[in-house]
KEZABA-140967 format. One record per residue (C-alpha): x, y, z. Coordinates in steps of 0.02 Angstrom, whole numbers, plus 50000, padded with zeros to 5 digits. Example, Ala and Ser with C-alpha at 12.3 -4.5 7.8 and 13.67 -1.06 7.14 Angstrom:
BEGIN
506154977550390 506844994750357 
This chain:
BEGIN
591485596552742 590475611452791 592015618252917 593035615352767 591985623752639 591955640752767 593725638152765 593925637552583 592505653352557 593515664752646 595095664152546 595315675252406 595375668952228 597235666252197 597315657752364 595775644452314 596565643952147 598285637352207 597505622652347 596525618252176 598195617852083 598855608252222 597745593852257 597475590752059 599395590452031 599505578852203 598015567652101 599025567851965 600665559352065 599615546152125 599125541551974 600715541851915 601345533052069 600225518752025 600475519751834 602245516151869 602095504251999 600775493751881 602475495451746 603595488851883 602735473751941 602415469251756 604205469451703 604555459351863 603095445051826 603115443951647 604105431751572 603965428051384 603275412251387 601605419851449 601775429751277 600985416051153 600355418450983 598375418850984 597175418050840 596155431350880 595985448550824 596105465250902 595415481450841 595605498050957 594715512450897 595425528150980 594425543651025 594505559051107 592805559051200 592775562851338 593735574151305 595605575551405 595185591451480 597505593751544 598655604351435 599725593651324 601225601251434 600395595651612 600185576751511 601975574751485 602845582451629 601865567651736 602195553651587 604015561451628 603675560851816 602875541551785 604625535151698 605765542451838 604785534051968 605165517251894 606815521751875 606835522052071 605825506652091 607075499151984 608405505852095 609505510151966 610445520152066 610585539952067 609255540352195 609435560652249 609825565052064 608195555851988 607225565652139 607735582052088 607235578151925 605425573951997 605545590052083 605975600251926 604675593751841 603365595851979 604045614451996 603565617251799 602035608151829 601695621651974 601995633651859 601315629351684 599345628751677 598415611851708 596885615151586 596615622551433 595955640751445 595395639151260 594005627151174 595095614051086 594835610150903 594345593250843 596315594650781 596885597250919 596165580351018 596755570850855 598515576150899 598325572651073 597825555351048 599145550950920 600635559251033 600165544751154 599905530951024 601415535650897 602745538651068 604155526350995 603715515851150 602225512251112 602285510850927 603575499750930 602585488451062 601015487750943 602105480050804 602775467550915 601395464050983 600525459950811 602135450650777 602165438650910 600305437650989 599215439950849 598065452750733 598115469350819 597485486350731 597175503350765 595675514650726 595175531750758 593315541250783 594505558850773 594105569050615 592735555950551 591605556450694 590265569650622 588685564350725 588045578450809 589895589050779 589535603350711 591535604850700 592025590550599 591975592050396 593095588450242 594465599150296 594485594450493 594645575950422 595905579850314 596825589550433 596655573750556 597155561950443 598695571750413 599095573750589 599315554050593 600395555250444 601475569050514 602035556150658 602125541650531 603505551650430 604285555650601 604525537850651 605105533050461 606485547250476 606925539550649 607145523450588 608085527750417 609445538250537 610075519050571 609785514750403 610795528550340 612245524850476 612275506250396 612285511650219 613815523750251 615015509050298 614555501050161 614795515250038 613985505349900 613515516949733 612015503949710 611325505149870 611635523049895 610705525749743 608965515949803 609465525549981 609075542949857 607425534549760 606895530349962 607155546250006 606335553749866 604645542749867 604505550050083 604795567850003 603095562449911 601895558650071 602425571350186 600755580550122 599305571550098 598525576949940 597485568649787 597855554049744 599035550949906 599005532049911 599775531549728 601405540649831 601095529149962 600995513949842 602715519749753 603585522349930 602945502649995 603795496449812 605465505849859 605465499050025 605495480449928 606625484749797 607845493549928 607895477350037 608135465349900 609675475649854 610215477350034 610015457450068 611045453349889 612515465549958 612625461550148 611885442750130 610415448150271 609035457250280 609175477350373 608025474250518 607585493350504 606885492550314 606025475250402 605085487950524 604575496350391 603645483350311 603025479850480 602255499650484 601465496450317 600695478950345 599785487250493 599335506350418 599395501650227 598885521650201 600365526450331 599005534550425 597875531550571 596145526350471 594735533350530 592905527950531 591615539550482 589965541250586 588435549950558 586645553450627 585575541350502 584225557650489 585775568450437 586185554150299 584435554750239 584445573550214 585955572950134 585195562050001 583945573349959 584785590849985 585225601649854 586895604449910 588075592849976 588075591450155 589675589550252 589675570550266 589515568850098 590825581450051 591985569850165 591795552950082 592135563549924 593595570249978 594175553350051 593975547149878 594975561149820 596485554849918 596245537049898 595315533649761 593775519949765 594775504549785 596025511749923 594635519350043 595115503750150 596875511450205 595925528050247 594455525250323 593995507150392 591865510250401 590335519750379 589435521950543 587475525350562 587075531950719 585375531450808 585065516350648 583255511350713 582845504450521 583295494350364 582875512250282 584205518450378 585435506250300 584775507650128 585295526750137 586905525350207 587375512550073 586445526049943 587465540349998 589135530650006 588805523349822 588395542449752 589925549149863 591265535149808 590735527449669 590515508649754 590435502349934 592155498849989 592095500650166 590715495350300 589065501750323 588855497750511 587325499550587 587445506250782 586125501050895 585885510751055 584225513651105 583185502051214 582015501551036 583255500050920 584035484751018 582485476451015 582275479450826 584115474950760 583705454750721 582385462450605 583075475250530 584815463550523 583885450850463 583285461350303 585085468150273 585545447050247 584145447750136 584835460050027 586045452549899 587115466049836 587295470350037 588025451150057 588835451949892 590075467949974 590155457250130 590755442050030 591925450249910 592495469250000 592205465950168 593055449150220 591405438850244 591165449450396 589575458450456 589825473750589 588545477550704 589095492350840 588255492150992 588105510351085 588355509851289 588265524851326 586515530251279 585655514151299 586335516651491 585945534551490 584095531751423 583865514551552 585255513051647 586635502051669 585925484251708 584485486451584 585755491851460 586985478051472 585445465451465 584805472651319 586475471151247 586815452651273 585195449251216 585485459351056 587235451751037 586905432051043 585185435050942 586225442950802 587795430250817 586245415750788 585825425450647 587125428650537 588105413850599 586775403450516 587185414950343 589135408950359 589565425550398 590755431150511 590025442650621 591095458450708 590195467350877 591045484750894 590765490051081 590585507751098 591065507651270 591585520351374 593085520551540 591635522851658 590535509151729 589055520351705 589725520151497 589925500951479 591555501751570 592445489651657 593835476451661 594105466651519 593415451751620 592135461151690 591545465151480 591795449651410 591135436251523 589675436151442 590035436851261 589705425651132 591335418251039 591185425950902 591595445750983 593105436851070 593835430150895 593765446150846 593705460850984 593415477950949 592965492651037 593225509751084 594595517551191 594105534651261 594715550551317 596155547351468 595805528151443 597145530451286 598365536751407 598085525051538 597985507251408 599715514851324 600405522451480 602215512751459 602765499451328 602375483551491 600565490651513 600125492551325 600885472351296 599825468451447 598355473551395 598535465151206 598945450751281 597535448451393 596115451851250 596885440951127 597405428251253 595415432251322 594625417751190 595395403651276 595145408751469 593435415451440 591975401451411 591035405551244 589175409451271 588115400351133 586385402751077 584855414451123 585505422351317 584365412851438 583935424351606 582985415851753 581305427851755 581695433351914 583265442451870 582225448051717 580785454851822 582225462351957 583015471551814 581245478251741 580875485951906 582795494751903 582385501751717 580495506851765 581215515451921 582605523851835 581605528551703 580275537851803 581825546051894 582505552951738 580455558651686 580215568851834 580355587551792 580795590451978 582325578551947 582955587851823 582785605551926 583875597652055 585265589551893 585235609251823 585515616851999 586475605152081 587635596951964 588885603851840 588005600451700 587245618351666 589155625651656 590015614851564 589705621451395 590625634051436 592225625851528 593175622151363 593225603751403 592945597951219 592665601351063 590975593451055 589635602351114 588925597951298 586875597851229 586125592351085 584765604951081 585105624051087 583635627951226 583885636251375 583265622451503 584065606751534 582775589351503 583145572851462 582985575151262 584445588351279 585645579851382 587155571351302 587655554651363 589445557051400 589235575651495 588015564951573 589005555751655 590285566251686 589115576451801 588775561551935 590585557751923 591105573451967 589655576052115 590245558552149 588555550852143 588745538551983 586885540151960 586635527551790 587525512451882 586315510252019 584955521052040 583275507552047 584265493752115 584095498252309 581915499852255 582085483752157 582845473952313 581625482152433 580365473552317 581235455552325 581935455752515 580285454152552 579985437052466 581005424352550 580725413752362 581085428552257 582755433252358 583285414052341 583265415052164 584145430252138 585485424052240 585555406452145 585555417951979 586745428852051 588045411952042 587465404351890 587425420251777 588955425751707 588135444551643 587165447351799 588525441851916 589685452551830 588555467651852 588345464652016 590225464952031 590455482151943 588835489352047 589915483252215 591405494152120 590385507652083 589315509452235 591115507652344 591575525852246 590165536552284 589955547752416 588485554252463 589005567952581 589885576952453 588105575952356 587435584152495 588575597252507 588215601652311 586155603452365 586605614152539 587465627052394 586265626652260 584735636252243 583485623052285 582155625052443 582615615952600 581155603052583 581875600952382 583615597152459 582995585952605 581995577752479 583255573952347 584515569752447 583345556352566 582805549652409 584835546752375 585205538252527 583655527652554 584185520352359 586045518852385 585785511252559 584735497652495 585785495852329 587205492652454 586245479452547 585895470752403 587605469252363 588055462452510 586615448752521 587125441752350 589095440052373 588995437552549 590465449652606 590095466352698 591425473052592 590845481252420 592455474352346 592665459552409 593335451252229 594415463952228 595035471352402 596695481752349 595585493252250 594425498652422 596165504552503 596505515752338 594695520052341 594965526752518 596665534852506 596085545452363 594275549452419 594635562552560 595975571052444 594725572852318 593565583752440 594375601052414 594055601052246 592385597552259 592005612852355 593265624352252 592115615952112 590575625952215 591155639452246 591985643752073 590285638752007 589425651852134 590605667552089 590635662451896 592695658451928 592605647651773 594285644651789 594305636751938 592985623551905 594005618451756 595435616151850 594295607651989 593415596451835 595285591751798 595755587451974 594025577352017 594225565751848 595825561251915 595575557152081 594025546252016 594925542451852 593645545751733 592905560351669 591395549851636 
């Protein structure tokens, strides 16, 4: 690494700039390689009686954190690039001709820029995101699938997500919301060329004339103004009246005006609803400020468009982040009464502190208590109580196993609890792609769950996660399929979530450990100097911004949780996941009784073997040398860099060994052995843009640690 970064120093700028371009864009095949590959062997496996119809309910909520930091262009040359490939696998012939399409495509991809050069606008991700859910693919796979498997919806964070966005506000939701609509019309038009075709054989006067009143409603919600879901209301009664007079003439119904109804059943508003989210100290200003803040002036406008009793179709919930009270519900209810005139859609508390966890059967407890709160759950909200649970700062503030404990504690406590009400509750996991975010595979997630968040599973899909779930049509069904179909293979956890004490006391000592890591001023010296962290408010990534506080120095107050992550993916460290661990085992090695009974726990615990089995995942991806390299170039003493980086390999070394004790394989992923090999393949190709990452961070080339951040996220694939 050090021959290579000498190597690398000594070329000029364009020169580093193309081997970044290069090994990103060769990244970027292998994951396409795989993506189609993962397409291939699903369309050769699946057969439709593994497609059954399930009673469960799905709910993805779709946002653009962290952010996609390619160009829209570079995205769909390699979703291009991913389809030809399984052409070939399909060997449908045309072999050199569907090559030199590949090689087209890679030469515009050589040419065309891989990052943005400009800070996107909140917009901007919103139209991202719905370009990959709205491709006619994919679209038309969602339908089916809540045809034939059961409930499935879509949600969005994009354009309601104020907390701590100083970009988002009336007119950056409205904007949003219309970008969803845009791509509704678009697939109406699509489907009413066929239904056009079908009408002109006919060349009937009285269904040529409900063909004009059709046309004439769409005309009305192209532009979503006041009072939009009147237009859409008169468009959904012309759909009816149109297909009753097309089933009197023809004697069947048009399967395209049936798609229709199918568009509308699922997105009633013929957009993409959005939930609204806001910091519950922000909510309680608002109540008392003497002008109307922006999350006020956006529930206001949202009853502008869809008046009190439609807010449904628009926006599906009110979010309180940081909620750490009952007062904190009581205002969010307050300001969504003065804004809309009633409460129509969710208030949802979101616990995601260590404190607020431990305080959400109270403060839950005294929200079931308050009748005109159950009265709205009764009669607006489907007998259904949504709690969302935050990942990504409860792991950032006590890391990973502490986190997901705290969770499952927090989860069956509150499924006792309003169980016993006759209420339906709904857990909304605000999970990330990354381990070190809540990440994981859907088995991996929902082991542990109680029955009542597999009836009815929602969480959030983030960043390249959207692109990866809804790569093709196969992978999209897939993944449907195996939440829904989830409730039967998975066994139900009931009751209060009984840990032996020793994991209990073995994942105290990981929090307290972690905890004093993240305390230590010296720590965070080394995180500003030798991470990315300090630069990437300025690389464009996102539109949010990379801090929460506006001073100079980096601490742990400051720091957000997802930019937190990204910086120990990208130094390919993965800090959160297992830092405390290796100290925790050193603790229990020791005690032949104590080692036992983590072992026995390890096979009788669905949550803690399932951490265990994403810390052998994790732990498989980091690589400490390339750490090393990042403190040899920063501007830390030797003794600060010996330091840091012994105190890195004396942790992962023993995290590693407990691993290994506890599943009883030398290899990290021994459940899952395919996935070391495409660990391996990709780690060495990731190691040139780790130093380019360096040294474009050492001679202020912002450019090329952008293009580096790109390249890095998909070789590890996750931004964080």
């Amino acid at each position: 690494l050090q021959n290579l970064y000498k190597k690398l120093n000594l070329k000029n700028s364009k020169r580093r700039h193309q081997v970044a371009h290069a090994f990103t864009l060769m990244m970027e095949i292998i994951n396409a390689c795989e993506a189609s590959y993962r397409t291939f062997r699903l369309r050769e496996s699946k057969s439709e009686k593994d497609l059954q119809k399930q009673d469960g309910m799905l709910i993805y909520v779709l946002t653009a954190h962290p952010t996609e930091a390619r160009t829209p262009q570079n995205i769909d040359l390699f979703h291009r690039i991913q389809n030809i490939m399984l052409r070939i696998l399909e060997k449908s012939g045309e072999q050199e001709y569907l090559l030199s399409l590949i090689k087209h495509n890679l030469k515009l991809a050589w040419i065309l820029p891989i990052t943005r050069h400009e800070k996107p606008q909140v917009v901007d991700e919103a139209k991202h995101i719905f370009s990959i859910i709205m491709r006619p693919d994919v679209f038309n796979t969602l339908l089916r699938a809540n045809r034939d498997l059961g409930t499935v919806r879509v949600r969005t964070w994009v354009g309601g997500d104020k907390d701590g966005h100083p970009g988002v506000d009336e007119k950056v939701m409205k904007a949003c919301l219309q970008a969803s609509r845009d791509h509704f019309v678009e697939a109406i038009l699509r489907l009413m060329g066929t239904i056009e075709k079908d009408i002109a054989y006919l060349d009937n006067k009285k269904i040529n004339l409900q063909l004009k009143e059709f046309n004439q409603c769409l005309k009305g919600i192209t532009t979503l103004r006041a009072n939009d879901y009147q237009h859409v209301e008169a468009l959904n009664k012309q759909i009816e009246k149109f297909s009753v007079v097309y089933q009197t003439i023809v004697g069947a119904d048009n399967p395209r005006l049936r798609k229709l109804k199918s568009i509308i059943e699922l997105f009633p508003g013929l957009v993409i609803p959005i939930e609204i989210r806001e910091d519950s100290e922000i909510i309680k200003q608002a109540l008392n400020s003497d002008r109307p803040l922006a999350i006020e002036r956006m529930l206001t406008s949202l009853k502008e468009i869809c008046g009190a009793d439609k807010l449904r179709n628009y926006a599906q919930g009110m979010i309180i982040s940081m909620c750490e009270s009952y007062g904190d519900v009581l205002n969010a209810m307050a300001l969504l009464k003065r804004s809309v005139g009633n409460l129509s859609i969710p208030v949802i508390p979101l616990f995601e502190t260590a404190q607020a966890l431990e305080d959400s059967s109270q403060i839950v407890a005294q929200m079931l208590a308050n009748k005109t709160y159950c009265k709205q759950i009764k009669n607006k909200w489907n007998n259904r109580l949504e709690i969302m649970l935050g990942y990504s700062d409860s792991s950032k503030g006590m890391g990973v196993l502490a986190s997901r404990l705290g969770i499952a504690r927090t989860m069956r406590s509150l499924d006792l609890l309003i169980n016993k009400s006759s209420i339906q509750p709904i857990f909304f996991h605000g999970s990330g792609g990354s381990v070190g975010r809540g990440g994981g595979s859907v088995q991996e997630q929902t082991s542990w769950w109680p029955k009542s968040a597999l009836q009815i599973y929602k969480a959030t899909i983030q960043g390249e996660m959207v692109e990866r779930n809804f790569s093709s049509s196969e992978v999209t069904l897939s993944g449907v399929n195996k939440i829904l179909s989830n409730l039967d293979q998975v066994k139900s956890k009931k009751g209060e979530l009984k840990l032996s004490s020793v994991v209990e006391s073995f994942a105290k000592i990981v929090e307290l450990e972690y905890v004093r890591k993240i305390n230590d001023n010296e720590f965070f010296k080394m995180v500003e100097s030798a991470t990315p962290y300090s630069y990437l408010n300025v690389l464009k990534l996102g539109s949010r911004p990379s801090k929460r506080a506006k001073e100079a120095s980096l601490d742990f107050n400051s720091t957000r949780a997802i930019p937190w992550v990204l910086c120990w993916t990208q130094t390919r460290t993965l800090f959160p996941t297992w830092w405390g661990v290796g100290t925790a085992w050193k603790n229990y090695k020791k005690d032949s009784a104590k080692s036992a009974a983590i072992k026995s726990s390890y096979k009788s615990s669905a949550i803690f073997s399932s951490f265990v089995r994403v810390l052998g995942f994790t732990l498989s991806k980091v690589d400490l040398n390339i750490f090393q390299l990042y403190l040899s170039k920063s501007n830390l003493s030797s003794a600060q860099q010996e330091q840091a980086l012994e105190d890195f390999q004396v942790e992962y070394k023993l995290a590693c060994q407990f691993v290994i004790a506890l599943s009883g394989d030398k290899n990290l992923l021994w459940f899952k052995p395919w996935l070391n090999d495409s660990i391996e393949l990709r780690s060495s190709m990731i190691h040139p843009l780790n130093i380019l990452q360096i040294i474009g961070n050492k001679t202020q080339d912002l450019d090329l640690v952008r293009k580096s951040v790109a390249g890095i996220s998909s070789g590890m694939m996750t931004t964080g």
